[in-house]
N, C-alpha and C positions, 0 to 999 in steps of 0.2 A: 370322193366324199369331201374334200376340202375345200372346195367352190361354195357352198352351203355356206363355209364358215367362215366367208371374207366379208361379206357384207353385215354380219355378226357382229367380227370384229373394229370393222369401220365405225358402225352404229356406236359399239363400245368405246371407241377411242374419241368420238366428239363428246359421248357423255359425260365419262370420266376421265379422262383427258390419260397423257402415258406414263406418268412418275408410277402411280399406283400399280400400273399395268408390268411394267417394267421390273419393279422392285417385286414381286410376284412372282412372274416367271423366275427372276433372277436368284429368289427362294428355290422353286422348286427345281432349277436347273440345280444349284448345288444340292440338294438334298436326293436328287438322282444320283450325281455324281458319287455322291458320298455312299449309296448304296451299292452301286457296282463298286466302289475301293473297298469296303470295308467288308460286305456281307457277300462280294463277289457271288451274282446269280450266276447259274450258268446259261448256256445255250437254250430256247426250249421250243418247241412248237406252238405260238401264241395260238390260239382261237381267230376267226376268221375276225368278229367283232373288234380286236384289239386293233387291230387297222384302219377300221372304222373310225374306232376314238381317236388315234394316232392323225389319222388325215381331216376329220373335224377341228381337232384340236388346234393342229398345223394352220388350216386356216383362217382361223381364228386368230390366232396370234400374227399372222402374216398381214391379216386386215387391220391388226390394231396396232402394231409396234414394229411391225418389218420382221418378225421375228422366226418363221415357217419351221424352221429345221429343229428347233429341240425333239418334237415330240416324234418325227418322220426318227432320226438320229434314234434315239434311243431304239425305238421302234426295232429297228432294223440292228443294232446291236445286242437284241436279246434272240434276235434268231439264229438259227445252226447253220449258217448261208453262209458259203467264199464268199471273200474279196469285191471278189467279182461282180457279187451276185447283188449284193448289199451297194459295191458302187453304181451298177447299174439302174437300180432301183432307185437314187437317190438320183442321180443323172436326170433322169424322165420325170420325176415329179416336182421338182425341184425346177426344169424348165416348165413345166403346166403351170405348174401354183402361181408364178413369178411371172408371167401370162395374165393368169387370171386376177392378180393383184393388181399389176398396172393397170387393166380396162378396168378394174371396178373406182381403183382411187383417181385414175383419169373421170370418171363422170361422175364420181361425189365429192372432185376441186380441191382433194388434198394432196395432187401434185401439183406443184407452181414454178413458176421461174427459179428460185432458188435451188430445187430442190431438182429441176434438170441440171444447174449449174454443180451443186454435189455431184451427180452422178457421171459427171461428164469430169470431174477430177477425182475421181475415184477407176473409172476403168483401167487407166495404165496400173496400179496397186493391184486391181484385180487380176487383170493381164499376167501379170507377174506371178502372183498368187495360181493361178491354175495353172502355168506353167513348172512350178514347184510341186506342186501337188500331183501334177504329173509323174513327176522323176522321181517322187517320193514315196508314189504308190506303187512304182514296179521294183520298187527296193525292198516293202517291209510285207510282213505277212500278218497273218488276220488279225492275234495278238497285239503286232504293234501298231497295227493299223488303228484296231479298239484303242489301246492305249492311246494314242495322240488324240483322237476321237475325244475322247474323257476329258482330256487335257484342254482339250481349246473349249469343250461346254464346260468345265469348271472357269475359263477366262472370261468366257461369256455371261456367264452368273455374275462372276465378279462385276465387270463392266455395267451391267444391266442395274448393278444393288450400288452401287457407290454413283451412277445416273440420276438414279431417280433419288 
């Protein structure tokens, strides 16, 4: 369902350009956060729909800011699912979307030389990055796993509002 909402947010992102887009998300990223720290949901059985919005939403934000994972994230941390189950899920949609963002911003020319040039100094960070991620996830359990979870989408809130 999130292929629908790349082209969306392409659309969005020539219109209104990304400060506004950014400092938005970067609201409502903390004000998630702040809802799992303070009113702590529990686990629950979403509705089949919530996935829907959840991978909508994702694309959306994927075509206008880079931004895919908040709403997949959350998504997936309200469900009763191991470790496992939540990283796998995140795994395979997270390789689709990231697919389907590059052919879509490949042929509406909002990637450019520069912006291969980022990406091409950016892999060894990444590299590194999911190799930690790695040894890090067969360390901790669902709890601390949520926990860090939280932690890096409240960093990303941050980053996103002090951006734009």
């Amino acid at each position: 369902m999130s292929l629908p909402g790349i082209p969306l947010g392409v659309y969005t992102l020539k219109v209104v350009g990304t400060r506004p887009l950014e400092m938005l998300v970067g609201v409502v990223i903390l004000l998630t956060v702040g809802t799992f720290l303070f009113l702590k949901p529990g686990a629950r059985n979403l509705a089949k729909g919530w996935g829907w919005v959840a991978g909508l939403t994702a694309g959306f934000l994927g075509g206008s800011i880079g931004a895919a994972g908040p709403p997949v994230v959350i998504y997936t941390a309200l469900q009763p699912w191991a470790k496992h189950k939540i990283k796998s899920t995140m795994v395979g949609f997270f390789f689709m979307i990231g697919l389907g963002i590059i052919v879509i911003h490949l042929f509406s020319g909002i990637i450019t030389p520069t912006i291969w040039r980022y990406w091409g100094i950016c892999l060894v960070p990444l590299g590194l990055g999911v190799i930690l991620g790695i040894r890090l996830y067969s360390r901790s359990d669902v709890t601390v796993y949520q926990r860090v979870v939280m932690f890096l989408l409240a960093v990303l809130g941050i980053l996103l509002l002090l951006k734009g």
